[in-house]
C-alpha positions, 0 to 999 in steps of 0.5 A: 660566299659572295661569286666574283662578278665575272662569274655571271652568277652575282647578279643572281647571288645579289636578287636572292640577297635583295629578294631575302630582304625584302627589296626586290618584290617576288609577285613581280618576278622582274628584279624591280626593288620594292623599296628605294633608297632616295638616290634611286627614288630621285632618279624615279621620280625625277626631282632633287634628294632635297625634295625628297627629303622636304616632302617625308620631313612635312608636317602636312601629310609627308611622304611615307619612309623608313630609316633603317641604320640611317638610310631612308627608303620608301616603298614604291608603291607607297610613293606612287600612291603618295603622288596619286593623291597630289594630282593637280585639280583644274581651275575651272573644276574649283567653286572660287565662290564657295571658297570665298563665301566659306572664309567670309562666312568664317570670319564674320562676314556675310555676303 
């Protein structure tokens, strides 16, 4: 059965549980949950549930989840490399010329 928590011993009870279902990572060893619920990835990566919910329902290239007895999770490895592929370009590394040409070019202009 399930240790009372002033035992000391729930806090191992619930990892084994977590661990047995794959939402704590065993390569690791440091207890961190391989899958967060959004409550957890809100606080992860600081931006509102609704966010969250508005980047995995996107048409364009959402963000990765799971809906298991109707709770969302995302892996957080998943999420991190999801972000990495959002990073911001600088202005001056964008060629605005070439981007114009190319929409002229696409709609029958030519410069």
């Amino acid at each position: 059965g399930r240790p009372k928590k002033k035992e000391g011993g729930y806090q191992v009870w619930r990892n084994k549980r977590l661990s047995e279902r794959g939402l704590i990572s065993n390569q690791s060893g440091s207890g961190d949950p391989e899958w967060l619920d959004l409550r957890r990835l809100e606080a992860y990566a600081c931006v509102s549930e609704r966010t969250l919910r508005d980047w995995i329902h996107s048409p364009v290239n959402p963000l990765p989840a799971v809906r298991v007895r109707g709770k969302i999770m995302v892996r957080k490895s998943e999420f991190d490399r999801w972000m990495e592929h959002h990073r911001i370009t600088a202005l001056g590394a964008v060629d605005l010329d070439a981007i114009v040409e190319s929409v002229l070019e696409g709609i029958g202009h030519v410069r």
